[in-house]
C-alpha positions in Angstrom: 72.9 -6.9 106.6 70.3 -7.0 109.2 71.1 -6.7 112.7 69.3 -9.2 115.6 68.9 -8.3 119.1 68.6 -11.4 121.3 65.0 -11.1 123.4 65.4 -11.2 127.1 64.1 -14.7 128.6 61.7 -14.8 130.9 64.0 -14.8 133.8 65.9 -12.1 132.4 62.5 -10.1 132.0 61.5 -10.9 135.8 65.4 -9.7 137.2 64.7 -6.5 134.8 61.1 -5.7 136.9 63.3 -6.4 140.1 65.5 -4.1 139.4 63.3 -1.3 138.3 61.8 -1.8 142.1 65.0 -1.6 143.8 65.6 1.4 141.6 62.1 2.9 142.7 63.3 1.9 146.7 66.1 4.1 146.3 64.5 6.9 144.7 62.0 7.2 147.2 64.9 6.2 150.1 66.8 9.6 148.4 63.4 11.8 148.3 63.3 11.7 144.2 60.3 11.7 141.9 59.0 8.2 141.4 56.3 8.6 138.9 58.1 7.7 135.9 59.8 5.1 137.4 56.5 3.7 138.8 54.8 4.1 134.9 58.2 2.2 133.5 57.5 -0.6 136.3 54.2 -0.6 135.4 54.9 -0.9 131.4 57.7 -3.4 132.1 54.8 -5.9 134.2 52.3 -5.5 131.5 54.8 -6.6 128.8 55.8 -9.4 131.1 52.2 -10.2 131.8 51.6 -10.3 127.8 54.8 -12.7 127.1 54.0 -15.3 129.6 50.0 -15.3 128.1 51.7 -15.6 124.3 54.3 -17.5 125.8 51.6 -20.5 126.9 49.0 -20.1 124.2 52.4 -21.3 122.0 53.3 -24.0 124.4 49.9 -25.5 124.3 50.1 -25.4 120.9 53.0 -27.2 120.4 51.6 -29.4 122.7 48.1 -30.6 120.6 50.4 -31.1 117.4 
């Protein structure tokens, strides 16, 4: 049997890039490395960016049936 992970909503997704910068604020607060965190942050927005641009082409979509 297959397992399902639930999909983070879009809230869920935004508190997930918030936290990634408050992560990065204390990195740099502590003198650490930030580049990886920076390139995750940077990954995490894009992905964002993408879901809200799917998430709308569905919604108008829907919305022409």
């Amino acid at each position: 049997m297959a397992s399902t992970v639930d999909a983070p909503t879009a809230a869920e997704a935004d508190l997930r890039v918030c936290a990634q910068l408050d992560r990065i604020e204390r990195m740099i607060e502590k003198g650490h490395d930030v580049i990886e965190a920076q390139d995750l942050l940077r990954q995490l927005e894009l992905i964002l960016d993408q879901w809200h641009v799917r998430r709308r082409l569905i919604l108008d979509a829907l919305a022409h049936r």
